[in-house]
FITOR-568692 format. One record per residue: residue number from 0; residue in one letter; x, y, z of N, C-alpha, C, O in turn. Coordinates in pm, 1 decimal. Each point is the difference from the previous one (the first is absolute). Layout:
BEGIN
SITE / seq / type / n_east / n_north / n_up / ca_east / ca_north / ca_up / c_east / c_north / c_up / o_east / o_north / o_up
SITE / NUM / a / X / Y / Z / X / Y / Z / X / Y / Z / X / Y / Z
...
***
This chain:
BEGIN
SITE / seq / type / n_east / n_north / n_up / ca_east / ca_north / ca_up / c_east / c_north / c_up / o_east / o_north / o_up
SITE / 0 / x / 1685.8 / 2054.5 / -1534.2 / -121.4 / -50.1 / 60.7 / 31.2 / -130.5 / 73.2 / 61.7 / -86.9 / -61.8
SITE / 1 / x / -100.4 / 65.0 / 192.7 / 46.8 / -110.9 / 65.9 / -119.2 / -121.9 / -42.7 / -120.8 / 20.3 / -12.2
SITE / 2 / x / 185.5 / -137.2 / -4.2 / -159.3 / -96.4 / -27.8 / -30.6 / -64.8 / 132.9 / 81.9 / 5.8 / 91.7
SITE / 3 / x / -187.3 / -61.9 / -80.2 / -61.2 / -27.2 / 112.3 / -31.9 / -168.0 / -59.7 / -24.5 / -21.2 / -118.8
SITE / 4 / x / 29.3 / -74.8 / 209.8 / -10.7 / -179.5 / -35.3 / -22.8 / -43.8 / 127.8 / 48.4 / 54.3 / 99.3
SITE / 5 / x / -100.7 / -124.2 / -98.0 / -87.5 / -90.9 / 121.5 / -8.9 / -132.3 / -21.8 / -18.8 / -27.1 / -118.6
SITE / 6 / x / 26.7 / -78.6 / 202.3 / 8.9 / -130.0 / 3.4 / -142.4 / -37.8 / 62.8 / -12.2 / -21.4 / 120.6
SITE / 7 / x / -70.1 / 16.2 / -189.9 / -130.1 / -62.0 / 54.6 / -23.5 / -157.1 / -5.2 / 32.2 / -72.4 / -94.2
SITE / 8 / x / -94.5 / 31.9 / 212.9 / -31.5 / -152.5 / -10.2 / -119.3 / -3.5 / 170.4 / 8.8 / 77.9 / 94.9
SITE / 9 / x / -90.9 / -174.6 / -108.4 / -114.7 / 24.3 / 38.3 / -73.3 / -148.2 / 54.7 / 50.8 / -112.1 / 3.7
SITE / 10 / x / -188.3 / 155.8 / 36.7 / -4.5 / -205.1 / 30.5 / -178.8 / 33.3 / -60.5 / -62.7 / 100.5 / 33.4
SITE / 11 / x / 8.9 / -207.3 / -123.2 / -159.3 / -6.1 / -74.1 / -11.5 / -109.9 / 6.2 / 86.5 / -78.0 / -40.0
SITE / 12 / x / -230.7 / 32.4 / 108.0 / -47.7 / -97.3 / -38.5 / -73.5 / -40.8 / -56.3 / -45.5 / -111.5 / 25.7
SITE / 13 / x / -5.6 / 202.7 / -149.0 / -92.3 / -13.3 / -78.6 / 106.8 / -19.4 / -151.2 / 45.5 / 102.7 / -50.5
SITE / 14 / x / -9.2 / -257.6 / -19.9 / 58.7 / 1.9 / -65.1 / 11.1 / 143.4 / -148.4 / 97.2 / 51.4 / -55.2
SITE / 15 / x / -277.0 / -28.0 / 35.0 / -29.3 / 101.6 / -94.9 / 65.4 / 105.6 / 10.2 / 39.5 / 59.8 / -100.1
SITE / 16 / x / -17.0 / -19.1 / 219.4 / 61.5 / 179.0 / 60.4 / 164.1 / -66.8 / -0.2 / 85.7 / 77.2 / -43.0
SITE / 17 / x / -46.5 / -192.7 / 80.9 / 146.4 / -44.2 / -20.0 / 69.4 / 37.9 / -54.7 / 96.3 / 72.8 / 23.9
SITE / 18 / x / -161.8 / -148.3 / -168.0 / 33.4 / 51.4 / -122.2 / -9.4 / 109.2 / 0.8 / 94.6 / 54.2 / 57.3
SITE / 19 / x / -223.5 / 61.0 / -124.6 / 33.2 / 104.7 / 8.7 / 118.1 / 70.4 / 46.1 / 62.5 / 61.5 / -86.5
SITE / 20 / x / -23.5 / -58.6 / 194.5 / 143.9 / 68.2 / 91.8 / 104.6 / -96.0 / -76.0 / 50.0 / 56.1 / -97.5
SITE / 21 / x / -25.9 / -126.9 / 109.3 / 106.3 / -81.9 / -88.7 / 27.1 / 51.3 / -103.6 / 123.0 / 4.9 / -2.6
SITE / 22 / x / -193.7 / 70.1 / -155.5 / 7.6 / 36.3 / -89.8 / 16.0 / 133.6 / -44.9 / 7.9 / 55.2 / -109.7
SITE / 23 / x / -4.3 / -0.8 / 296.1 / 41.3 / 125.0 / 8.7 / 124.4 / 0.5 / 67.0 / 24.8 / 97.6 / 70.8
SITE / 24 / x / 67.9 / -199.9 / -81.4 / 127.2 / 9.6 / 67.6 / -20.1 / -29.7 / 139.7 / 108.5 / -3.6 / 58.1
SITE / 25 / x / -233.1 / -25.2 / 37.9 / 29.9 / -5.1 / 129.2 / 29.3 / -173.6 / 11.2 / -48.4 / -73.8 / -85.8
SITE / 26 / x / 138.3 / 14.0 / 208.3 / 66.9 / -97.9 / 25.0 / -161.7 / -7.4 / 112.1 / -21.6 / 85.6 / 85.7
SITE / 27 / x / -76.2 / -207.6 / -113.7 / -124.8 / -59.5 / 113.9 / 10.7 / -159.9 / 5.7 / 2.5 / -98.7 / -73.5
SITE / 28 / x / 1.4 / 130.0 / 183.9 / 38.1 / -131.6 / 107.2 / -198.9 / -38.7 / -0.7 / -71.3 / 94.8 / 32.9
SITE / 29 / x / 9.6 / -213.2 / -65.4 / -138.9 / -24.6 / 20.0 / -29.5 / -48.8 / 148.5 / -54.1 / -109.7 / 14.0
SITE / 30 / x / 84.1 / 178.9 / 87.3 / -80.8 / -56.7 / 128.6 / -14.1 / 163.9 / 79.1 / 36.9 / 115.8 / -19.2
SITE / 31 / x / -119.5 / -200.3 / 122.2 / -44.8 / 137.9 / 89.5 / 94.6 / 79.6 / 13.5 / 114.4 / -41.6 / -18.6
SITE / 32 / x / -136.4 / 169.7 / 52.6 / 129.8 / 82.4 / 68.0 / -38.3 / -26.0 / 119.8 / 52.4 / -107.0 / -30.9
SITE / 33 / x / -90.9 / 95.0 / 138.0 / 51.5 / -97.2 / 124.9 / 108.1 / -73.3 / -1.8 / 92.6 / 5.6 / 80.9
SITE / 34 / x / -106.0 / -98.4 / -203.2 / 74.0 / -107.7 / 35.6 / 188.5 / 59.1 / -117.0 / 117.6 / -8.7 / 35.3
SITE / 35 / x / -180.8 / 63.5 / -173.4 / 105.1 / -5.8 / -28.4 / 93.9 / 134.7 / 42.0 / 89.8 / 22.2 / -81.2
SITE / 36 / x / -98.6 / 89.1 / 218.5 / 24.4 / 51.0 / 14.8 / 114.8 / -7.2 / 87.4 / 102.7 / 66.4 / -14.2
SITE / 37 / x / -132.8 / -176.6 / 133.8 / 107.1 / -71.0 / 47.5 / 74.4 / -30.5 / -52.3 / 78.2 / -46.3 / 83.0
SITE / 38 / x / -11.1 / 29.9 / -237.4 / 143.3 / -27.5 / -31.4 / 55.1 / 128.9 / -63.1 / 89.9 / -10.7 / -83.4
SITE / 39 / x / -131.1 / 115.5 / 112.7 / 49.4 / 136.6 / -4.5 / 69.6 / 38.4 / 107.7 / -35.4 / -25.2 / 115.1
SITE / 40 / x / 145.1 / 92.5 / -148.3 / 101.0 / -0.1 / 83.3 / -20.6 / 183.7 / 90.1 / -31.2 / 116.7 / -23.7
SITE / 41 / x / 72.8 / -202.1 / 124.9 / -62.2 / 179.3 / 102.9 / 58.3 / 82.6 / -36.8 / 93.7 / -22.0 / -76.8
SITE / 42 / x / -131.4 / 171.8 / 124.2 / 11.5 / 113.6 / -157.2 / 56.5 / -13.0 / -92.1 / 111.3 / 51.7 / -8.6
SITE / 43 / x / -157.1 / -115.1 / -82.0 / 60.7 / -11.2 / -113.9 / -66.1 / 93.8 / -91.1 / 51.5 / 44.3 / -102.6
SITE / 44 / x / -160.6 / -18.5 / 143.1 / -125.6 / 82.3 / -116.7 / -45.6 / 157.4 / 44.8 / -54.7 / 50.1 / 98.3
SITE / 45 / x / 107.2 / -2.9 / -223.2 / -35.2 / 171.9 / 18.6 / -204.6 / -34.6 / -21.6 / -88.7 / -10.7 / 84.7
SITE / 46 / x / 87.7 / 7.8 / -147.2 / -192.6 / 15.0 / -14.3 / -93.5 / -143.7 / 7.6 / 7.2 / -75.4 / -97.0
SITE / 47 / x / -78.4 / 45.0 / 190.9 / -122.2 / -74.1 / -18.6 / -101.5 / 54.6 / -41.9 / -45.9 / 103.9 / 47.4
SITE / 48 / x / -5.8 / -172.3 / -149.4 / -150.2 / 30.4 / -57.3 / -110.4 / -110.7 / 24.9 / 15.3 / -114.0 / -43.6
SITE / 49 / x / -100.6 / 143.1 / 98.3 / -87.4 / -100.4 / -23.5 / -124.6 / 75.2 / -14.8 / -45.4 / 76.4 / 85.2
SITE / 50 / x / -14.7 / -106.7 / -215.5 / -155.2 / 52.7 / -80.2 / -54.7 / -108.1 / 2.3 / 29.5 / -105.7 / -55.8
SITE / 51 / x / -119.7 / 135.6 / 128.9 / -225.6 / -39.3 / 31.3 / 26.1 / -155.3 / 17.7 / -46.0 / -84.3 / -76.9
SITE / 52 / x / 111.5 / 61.1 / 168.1 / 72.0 / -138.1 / 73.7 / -56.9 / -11.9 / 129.7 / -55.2 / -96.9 / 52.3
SITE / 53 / x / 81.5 / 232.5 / -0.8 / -8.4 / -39.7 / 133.7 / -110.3 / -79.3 / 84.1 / 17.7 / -56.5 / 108.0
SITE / 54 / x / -150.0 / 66.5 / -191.4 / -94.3 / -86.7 / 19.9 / 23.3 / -160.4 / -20.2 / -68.6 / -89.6 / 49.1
SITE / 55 / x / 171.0 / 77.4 / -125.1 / -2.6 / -127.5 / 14.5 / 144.1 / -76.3 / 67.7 / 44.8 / -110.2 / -31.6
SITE / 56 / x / -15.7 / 161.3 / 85.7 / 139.0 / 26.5 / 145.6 / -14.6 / -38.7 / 86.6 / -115.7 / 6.3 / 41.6
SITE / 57 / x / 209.8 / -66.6 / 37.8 / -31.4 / 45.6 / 215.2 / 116.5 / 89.5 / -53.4 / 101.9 / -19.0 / -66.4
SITE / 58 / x / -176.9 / 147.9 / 138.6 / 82.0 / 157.0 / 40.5 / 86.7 / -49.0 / 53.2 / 91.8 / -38.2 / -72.6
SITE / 59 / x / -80.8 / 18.8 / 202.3 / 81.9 / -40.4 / 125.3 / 137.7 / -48.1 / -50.4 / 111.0 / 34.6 / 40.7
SITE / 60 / x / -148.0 / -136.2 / -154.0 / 126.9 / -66.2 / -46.4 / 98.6 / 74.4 / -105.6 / 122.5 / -1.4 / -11.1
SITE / 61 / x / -248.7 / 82.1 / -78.7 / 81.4 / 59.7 / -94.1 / 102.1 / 124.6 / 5.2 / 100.3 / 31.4 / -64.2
SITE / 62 / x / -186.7 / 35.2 / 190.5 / 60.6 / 131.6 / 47.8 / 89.5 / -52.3 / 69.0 / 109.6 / 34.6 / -44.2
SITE / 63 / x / -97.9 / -126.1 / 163.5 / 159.9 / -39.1 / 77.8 / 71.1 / -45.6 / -146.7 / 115.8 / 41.3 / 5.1
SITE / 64 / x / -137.1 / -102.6 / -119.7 / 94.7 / -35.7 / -69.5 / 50.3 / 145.2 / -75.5 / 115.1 / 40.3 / 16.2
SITE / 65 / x / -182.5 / 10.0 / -73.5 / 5.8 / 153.0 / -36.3 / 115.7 / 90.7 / 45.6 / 90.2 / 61.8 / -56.6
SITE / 66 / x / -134.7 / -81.8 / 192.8 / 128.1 / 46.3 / 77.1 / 129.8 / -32.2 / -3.0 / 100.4 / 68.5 / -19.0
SITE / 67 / x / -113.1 / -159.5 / 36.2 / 122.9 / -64.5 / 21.7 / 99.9 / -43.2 / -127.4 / 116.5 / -36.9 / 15.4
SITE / 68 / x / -177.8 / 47.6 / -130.7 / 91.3 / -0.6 / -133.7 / 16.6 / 135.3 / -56.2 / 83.6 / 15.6 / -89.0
SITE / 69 / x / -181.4 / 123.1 / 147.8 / 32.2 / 140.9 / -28.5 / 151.1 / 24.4 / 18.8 / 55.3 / -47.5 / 99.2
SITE / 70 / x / -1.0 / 104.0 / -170.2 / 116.1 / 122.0 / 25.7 / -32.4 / 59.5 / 96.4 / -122.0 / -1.5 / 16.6
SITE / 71 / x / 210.7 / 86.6 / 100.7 / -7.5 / 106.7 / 42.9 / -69.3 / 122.5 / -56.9 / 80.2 / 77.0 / -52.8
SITE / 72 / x / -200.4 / -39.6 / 49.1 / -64.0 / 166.5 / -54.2 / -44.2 / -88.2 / -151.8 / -9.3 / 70.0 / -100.8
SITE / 73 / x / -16.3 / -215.9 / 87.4 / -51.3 / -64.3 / -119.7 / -200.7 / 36.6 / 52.3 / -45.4 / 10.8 / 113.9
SITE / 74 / x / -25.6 / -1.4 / -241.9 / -85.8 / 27.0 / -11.4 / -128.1 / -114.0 / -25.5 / -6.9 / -86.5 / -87.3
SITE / 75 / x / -83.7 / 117.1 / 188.3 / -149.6 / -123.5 / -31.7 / -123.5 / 44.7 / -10.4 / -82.6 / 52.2 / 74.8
SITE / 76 / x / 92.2 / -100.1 / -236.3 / -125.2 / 60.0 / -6.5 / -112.3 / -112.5 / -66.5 / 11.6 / -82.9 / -90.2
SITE / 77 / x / -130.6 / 123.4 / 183.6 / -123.1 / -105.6 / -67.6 / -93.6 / 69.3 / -61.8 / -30.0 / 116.4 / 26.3
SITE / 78 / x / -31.6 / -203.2 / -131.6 / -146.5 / 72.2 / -19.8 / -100.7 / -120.6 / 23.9 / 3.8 / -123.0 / -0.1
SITE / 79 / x / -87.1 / 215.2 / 18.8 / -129.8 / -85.0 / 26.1 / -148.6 / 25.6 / -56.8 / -28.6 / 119.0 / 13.4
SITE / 80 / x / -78.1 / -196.5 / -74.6 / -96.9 / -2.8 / -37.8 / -70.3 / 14.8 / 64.3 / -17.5 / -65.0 / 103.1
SITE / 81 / x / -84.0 / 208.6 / -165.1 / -93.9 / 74.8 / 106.2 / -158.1 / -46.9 / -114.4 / 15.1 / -20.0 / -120.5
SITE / 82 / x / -110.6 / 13.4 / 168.1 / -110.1 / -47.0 / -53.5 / -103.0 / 78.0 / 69.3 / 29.2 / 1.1 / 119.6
SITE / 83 / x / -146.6 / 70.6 / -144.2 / -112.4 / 15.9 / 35.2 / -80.7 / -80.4 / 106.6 / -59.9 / 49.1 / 95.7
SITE / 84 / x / 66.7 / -154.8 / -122.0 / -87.2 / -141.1 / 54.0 / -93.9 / 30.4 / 108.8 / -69.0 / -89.4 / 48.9
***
């Protein structure tokens, strides 16, 4: 059986959710991903995730950064919060 391991690390600025991910093994940097995305090195990253963020984002910035630290055929995926309202 082959095992499968992943190096996760991430950026929260909500110290509460920090933690959380921290105590699950992920490596979180506490500032925007805007800002702490720029010291990610270009494709360096098979998968971006970003969950029910994007509202509180500039797109513009996150997706050119997105890009540009993807792998070749690396994968982006967002979710987003849908509400009735």
């Amino acid at each position: 059986m082959k095992r499968f391991s992943m190096d996760a690390s991430g950026f929260e600025i909500s110290p509460v959710l920090a933690d959380r991910a921290s105590e699950k093994g992920i490596r979180v940097s506490q500032v925007p991903a805007e800002q702490g995305m720029e010291s990610v090195s270009d494709n360096s990253q098979d998968v971006i995730l970003i969950s029910e963020a994007m509202g509180y984002l500039d797109p513009e910035k996150v997706f050119a950064e997105a890009f540009r630290v993807l792998k070749p055929g690396g994968l982006n995926i967002y979710t987003v919060r849908h509400t009735n309202d």
